[in-house]
C-alpha positions in Angstrom: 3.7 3.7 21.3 6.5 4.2 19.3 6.6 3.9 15.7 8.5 1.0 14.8 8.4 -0.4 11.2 11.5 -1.9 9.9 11.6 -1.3 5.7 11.3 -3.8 3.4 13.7 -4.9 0.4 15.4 -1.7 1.8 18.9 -2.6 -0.6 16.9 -3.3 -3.0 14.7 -0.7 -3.5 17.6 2.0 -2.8 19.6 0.7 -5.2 16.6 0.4 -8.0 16.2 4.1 -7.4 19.5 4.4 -8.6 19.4 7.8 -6.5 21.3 11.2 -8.0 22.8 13.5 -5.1 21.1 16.5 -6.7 17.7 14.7 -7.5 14.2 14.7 -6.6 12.7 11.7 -4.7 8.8 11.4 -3.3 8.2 8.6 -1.2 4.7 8.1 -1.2 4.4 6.0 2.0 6.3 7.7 4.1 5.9 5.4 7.5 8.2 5.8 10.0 10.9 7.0 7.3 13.0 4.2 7.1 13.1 3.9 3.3 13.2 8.0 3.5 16.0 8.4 5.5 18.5 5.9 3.2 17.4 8.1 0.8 17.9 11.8 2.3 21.7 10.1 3.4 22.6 10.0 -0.4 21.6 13.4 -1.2 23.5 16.5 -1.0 22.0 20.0 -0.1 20.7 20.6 -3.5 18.8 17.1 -3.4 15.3 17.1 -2.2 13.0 14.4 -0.8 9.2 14.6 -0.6 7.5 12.4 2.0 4.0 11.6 1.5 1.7 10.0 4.5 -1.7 10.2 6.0 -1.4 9.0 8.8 -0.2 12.2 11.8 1.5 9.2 14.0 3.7 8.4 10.8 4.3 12.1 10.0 5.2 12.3 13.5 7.8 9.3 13.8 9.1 10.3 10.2 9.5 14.0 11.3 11.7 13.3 14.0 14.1 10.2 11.7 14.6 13.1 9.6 15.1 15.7 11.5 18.8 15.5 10.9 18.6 16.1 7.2 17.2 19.8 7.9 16.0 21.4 4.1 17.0 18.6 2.3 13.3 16.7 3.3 9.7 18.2 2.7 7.1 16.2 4.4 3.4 16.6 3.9 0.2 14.9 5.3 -1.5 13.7 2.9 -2.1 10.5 0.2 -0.3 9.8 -2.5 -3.0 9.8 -4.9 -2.7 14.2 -4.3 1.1 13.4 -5.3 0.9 15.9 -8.2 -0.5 18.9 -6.5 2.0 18.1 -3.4 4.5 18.2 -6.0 3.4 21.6 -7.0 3.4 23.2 -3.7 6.5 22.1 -2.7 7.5 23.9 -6.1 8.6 20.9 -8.5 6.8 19.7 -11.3 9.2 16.4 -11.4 10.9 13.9 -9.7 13.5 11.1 -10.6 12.7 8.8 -8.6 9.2 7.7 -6.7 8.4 4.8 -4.6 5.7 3.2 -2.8 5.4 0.9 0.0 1.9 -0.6 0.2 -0.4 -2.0 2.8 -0.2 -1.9 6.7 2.4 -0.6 8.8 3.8 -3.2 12.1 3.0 -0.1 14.2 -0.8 0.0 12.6 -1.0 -3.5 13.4 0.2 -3.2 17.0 -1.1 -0.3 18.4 -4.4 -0.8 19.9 -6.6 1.6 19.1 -6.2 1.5 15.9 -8.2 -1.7 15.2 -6.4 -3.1 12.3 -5.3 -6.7 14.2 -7.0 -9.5 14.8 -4.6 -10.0 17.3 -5.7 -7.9 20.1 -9.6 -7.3 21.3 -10.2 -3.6 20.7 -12.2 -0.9 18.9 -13.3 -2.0 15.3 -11.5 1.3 13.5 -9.2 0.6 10.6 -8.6 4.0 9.2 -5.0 5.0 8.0 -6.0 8.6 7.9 -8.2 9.2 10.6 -9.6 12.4 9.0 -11.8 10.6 7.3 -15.2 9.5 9.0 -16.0 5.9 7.5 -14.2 2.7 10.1 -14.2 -0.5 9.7 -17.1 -0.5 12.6 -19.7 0.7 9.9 -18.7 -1.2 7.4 -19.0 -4.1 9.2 -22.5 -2.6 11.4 -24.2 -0.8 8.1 -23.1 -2.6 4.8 -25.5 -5.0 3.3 -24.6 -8.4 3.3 -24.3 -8.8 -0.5 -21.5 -6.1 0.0 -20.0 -7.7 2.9 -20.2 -10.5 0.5 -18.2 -8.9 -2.6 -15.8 -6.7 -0.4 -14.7 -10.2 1.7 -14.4 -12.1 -1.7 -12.7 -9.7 -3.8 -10.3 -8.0 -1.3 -9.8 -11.0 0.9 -10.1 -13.9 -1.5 -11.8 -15.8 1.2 -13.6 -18.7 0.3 -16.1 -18.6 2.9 -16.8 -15.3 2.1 -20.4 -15.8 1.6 -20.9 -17.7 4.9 -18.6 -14.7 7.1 -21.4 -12.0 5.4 -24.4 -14.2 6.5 -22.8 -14.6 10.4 -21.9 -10.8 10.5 -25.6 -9.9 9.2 -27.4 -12.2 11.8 -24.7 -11.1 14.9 -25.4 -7.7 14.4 -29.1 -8.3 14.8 -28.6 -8.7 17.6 -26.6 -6.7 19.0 -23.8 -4.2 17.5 -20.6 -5.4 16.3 -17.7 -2.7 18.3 -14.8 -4.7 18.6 -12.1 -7.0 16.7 -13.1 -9.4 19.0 -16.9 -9.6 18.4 -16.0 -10.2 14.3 -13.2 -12.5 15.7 -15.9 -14.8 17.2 -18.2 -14.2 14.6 -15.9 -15.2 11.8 -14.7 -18.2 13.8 -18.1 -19.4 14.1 -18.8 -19.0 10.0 -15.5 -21.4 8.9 -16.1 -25.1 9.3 -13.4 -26.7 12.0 -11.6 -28.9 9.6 -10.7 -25.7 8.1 -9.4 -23.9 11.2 -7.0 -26.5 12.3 -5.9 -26.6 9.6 -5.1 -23.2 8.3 -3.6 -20.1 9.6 -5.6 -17.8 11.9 -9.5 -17.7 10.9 -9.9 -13.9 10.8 -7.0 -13.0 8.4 -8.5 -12.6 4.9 -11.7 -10.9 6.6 -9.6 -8.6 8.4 -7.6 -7.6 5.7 -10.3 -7.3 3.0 -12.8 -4.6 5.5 -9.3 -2.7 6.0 -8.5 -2.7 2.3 -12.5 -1.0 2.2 -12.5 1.5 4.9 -9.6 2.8 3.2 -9.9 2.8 -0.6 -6.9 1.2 -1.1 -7.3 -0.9 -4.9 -9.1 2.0 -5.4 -6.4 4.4 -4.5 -3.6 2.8 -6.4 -5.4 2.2 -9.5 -6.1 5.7 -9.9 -3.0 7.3 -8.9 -0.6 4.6 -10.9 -1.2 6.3 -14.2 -0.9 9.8 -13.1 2.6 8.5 -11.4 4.7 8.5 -14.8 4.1 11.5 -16.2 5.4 12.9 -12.7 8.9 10.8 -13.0 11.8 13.1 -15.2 13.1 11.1 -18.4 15.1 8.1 -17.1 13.2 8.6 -13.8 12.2 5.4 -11.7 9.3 4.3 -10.6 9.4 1.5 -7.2 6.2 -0.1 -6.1 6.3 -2.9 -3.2 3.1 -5.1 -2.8 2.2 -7.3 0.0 -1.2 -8.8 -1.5 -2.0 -10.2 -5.1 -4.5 -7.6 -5.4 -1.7 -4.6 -5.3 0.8 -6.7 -7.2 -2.0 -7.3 -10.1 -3.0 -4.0 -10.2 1.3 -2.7 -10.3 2.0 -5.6 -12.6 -1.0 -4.8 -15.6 -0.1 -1.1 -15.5 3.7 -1.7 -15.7 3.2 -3.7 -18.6 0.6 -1.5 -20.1 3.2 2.0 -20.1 5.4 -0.4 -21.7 3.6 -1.4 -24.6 0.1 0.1 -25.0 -0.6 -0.6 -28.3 -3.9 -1.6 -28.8 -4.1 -2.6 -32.7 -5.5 -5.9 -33.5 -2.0 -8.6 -33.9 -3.2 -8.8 -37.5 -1.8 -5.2 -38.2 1.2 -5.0 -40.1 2.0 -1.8 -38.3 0.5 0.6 -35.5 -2.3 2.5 -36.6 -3.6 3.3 -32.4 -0.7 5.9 -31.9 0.0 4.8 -28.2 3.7 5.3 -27.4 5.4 3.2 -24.8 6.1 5.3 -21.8 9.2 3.3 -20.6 10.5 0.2 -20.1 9.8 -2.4 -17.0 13.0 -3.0 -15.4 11.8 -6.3 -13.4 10.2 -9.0 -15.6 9.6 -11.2 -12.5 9.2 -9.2 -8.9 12.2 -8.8 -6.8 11.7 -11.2 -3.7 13.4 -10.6 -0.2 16.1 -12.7 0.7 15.9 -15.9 3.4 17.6 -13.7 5.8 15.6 -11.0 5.4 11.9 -13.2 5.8 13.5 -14.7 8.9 14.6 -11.3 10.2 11.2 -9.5 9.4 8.2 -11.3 9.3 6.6 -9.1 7.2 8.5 -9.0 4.5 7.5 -12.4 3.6 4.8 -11.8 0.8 6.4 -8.7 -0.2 6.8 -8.1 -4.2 8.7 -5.2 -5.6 8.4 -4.1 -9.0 10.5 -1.6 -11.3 9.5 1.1 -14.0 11.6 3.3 -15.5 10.4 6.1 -17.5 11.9 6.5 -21.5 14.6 9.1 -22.2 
């Protein structure tokens, strides 16, 4: 299948970069490049772009969008949580501009095999790298159901969280769970009717909080947020887009936190903790994608993208 993804907040992202022809510029999320190659267009031969993914069908797909801007791109396999030491190895110790594009690709979510749709009945899978061992199938087979519990309330914010866990732990009894649509059914089953018709499709928050599991993802981006400004050059940019509250919560408290990290008591008349503000948050509310641009691309519906930029 070919790897289709069409970028989100594309203008707006570019143009929050603010991107140098000479710079440096690490795209985290690579994808199929589209982001990437707006980028590599504005640089000139002494401008370099890093592009960061783990998953090879990305790499692949991004490979070939930018084959055309020859030594001006670097890509590595890999996640951008190692962003530092890929840095390294591809011989800078800076960039000027970084961005991330969270969450599921369309082609994840369309191509079979992967098992990251409720859509289609296939393979329970879920991994973005698939390197690693752990899918969604043994989460889903092996967890207990107190952590089926936490992992479907906290990362999917369902409300029937509780009742999904019990259904998945009595199904499996019975037989194993292999495919999206065995936990489809089972799911279905756990949320009371009034509640289906009503709502959008049953498995959606379920689906989304055993994918955010299987691959680390809160986990991920909480730990490799910090490490993420001392990598930008002064007046360097950081761009994150969300597609969850989760993400955006987690991109919104550090932004906020590099601004002003004092941690004094208000009573103080001045600041005795000795935290410096790293930079400044250029968004105070997220920018949203235009009505066109949610009727064009489905997708780009819940997307959030926020704006740091690192102090001089």
């Amino acid at each position: 299948m070919e790897f289709r993804h069409k970028p989100v907040l594309l203008e707006e992202t570019i143009t929050n970069l603010r991107i140098r022809p000479d710079g440096i510029y690490v795209d985290g999320t690579l994808g199929g490049g589209g982001h990437s190659s707006r980028i590599a267009e504005l640089l000139s031969e002494k401008g370099r772009l890093i592009g960061i993914d783990q998953d090879d069908a990305a790499m692949q797909a991004a490979a070939k969008r930018l084959e055309p801007y020859g030594q001006r791109v670097r890509l590595v396999r890999s996640n951008f949580c190692q962003m530092a030491q890929v840095l390294k190895e591809c011989g800078s110790m800076a960039a000027d501009g970084i961005l991330l594009d969270l969450g599921v690709s369309s082609y994840q979510l369309d191509t079979l095999e992967r098992g990251f749709s409720y859509k289609y009945d296939t393979v329970l899978d879920m991994r973005m790298d698939r390197r690693q061992t752990l899918t969604a199938k043994e989460i889903v087979n092996t967890y207990s159901m107190q952590e089926l519990f936490h992992i479907i309330r906290e990362y999917g914010e369902e409300k029937f969280a509780q009742n999904i866990a019990r259904h998945i732990v009595r199904a499996r009894e019975k037989e194993e769970i292999e495919t999206t649509g065995q936990l489809n059914e089972i799911i279905r089953a756990a949320i009371p009717t009034k509640v289906r018709a009503g709502g959008g499709h049953p498995s959606k928050k379920t689906f989304q909080a055993i994918r955010i599991a299987c691959n680390r993802e809160l986990e991920v981006l909480q730990d490799a947020l910090d490490s993420m400004t001392d990598l930008l050059s002064p007046g360097g940019r950081l761009c994150v887009i969300t597609f969850h509250s989760l993400e955006d919560r987690i991109v919104k408290t550090a932004m906020r936190g590099w601004e002003n990290p004092c941690i004094c008591p208000p009573e103080f008349p001045v600041c005795t903790c000795g935290r410096k503000s790293k930079g400044r948050v250029i968004t105070r509310k997220p920018i949203l994608p235009t009505d066109g641009e949610m009727t064009e691309n489905k997708r780009a519906k819940s997307a959030k993208l926020r704006v740091f930029e690192k102090r001089e």
